[in-house]
N, C-alpha and C positions, 0 to 999 in steps of 0.2 A: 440433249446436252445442256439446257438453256438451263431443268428444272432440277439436274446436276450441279451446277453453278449456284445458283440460287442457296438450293442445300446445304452446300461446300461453305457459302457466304453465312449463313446462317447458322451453321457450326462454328464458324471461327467467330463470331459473335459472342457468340454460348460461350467459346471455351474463354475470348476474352473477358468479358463481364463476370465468369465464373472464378476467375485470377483475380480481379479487381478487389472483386467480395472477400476475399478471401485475405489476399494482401492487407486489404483494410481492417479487417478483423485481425489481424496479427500485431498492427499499429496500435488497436486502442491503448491506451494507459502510455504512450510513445510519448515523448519528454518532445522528440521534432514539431509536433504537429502546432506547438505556440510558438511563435519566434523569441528570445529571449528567456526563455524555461527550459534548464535542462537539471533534473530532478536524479538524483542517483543514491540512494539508500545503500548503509554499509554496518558494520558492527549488530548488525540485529539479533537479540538474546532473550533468553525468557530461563528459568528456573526449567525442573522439570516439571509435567503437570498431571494430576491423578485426575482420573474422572471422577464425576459428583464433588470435586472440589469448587466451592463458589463462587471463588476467585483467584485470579492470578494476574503477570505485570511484567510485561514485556518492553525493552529501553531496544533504541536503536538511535544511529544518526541520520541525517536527511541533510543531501551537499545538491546545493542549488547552483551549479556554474554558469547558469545564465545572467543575464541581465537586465533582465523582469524577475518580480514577488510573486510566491506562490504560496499556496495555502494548504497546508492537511487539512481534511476537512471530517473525515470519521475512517474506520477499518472495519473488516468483514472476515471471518475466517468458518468453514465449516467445523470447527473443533470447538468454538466456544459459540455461547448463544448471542453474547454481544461485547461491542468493542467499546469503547468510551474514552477520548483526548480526559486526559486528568494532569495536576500540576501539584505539587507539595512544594507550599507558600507557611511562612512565618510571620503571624500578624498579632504583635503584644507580648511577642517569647515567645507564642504559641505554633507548635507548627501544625496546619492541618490540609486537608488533600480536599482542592476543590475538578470538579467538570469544568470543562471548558468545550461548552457545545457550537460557541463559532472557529474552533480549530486552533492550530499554531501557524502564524505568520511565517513563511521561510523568504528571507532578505534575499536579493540576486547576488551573486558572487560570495555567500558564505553558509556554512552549515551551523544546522539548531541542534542540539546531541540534544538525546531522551536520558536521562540517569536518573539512579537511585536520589533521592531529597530532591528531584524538580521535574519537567516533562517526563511522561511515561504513557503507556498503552495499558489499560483497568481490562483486564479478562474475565467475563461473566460466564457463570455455569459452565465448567468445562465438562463436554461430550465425550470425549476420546483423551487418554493417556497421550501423555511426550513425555517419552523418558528421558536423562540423561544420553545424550549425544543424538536424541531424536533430534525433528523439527516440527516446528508451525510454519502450516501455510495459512498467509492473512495477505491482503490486498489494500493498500490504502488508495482512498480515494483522494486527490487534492483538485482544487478549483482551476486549475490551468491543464496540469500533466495528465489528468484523467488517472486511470485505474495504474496502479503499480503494484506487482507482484512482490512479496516478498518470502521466503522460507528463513523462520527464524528460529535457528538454532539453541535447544535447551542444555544447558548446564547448570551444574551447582555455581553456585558465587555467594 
């Protein structure tokens, strides 16, 4: 009976610990887990995209309702080979599209839109088609929120 008990105990163990794990990993990229950062992405859009095409450029908005700053800091998608924070700046008349590899600032209590002539997401080597009404799935990473999901929706514009 005793080495029943034991077992029994050592199962519920397992199965809690194996909840935990798991819950946890469902949290990562969780906007809760900073107090004052709650991170919520919206409008996210991209053209449609061919494969072997070199590049491409995907806008979205980023609504910070906390109150603490947070930071995008880069994006990941398995469809393209690489992401890159970019900005199209006007400097002498001139407009020209610079990186911005320490990220975009997002203020607590307000949102940073990505648009056409200023913040945007540079899509490198695209792998895979999105066609019209497809999507991209890309993940940003920011310095507070952790890893954020996003499916971003291609259209013409």
């Amino acid at each position: 009976m005793r080495i029943e008990t034991t077992l029994q105990r050592t199962f519920g163990v397992v199965v809690i610990l194996f909840a935990c794990a798991i819950l946890g990993s469902c949290r990562k990229g969780s906007t809760e887990s900073v107090p004052g950062v709650s991170i919520t992405i919206s409008d996210a859009h991209t053209r449609p995209l061919t494969k072997g095409e070199p590049v491409g450029v995907a806008y979205l908005s980023i609504h910070n309702s906390g109150g603490a700053p947070d930071r995008l800091l880069s994006g990941t998608s398995p469809t393209v080979e690489a992401i890159e924070l970019h900005e199209s700046i006007t400097e002498d008349g001139v407009v020209k599209m610079v990186a911005r590899p320490n990220g975009f600032a997002i203020k607590p209590n307000s949102s940073f839109v990505m648009k056409p002539g200023g913040a945007h997401l540079m899509l490198f080597d695209i792998k895979e088609e999105v066609p019209a009404s497809g999507s991209l799935e890309l993940t940003l990473e920011f310095e507070h929120a952790g890893a954020i999901n996003v499916d971003v929706r291609a259209e013409e514009f």
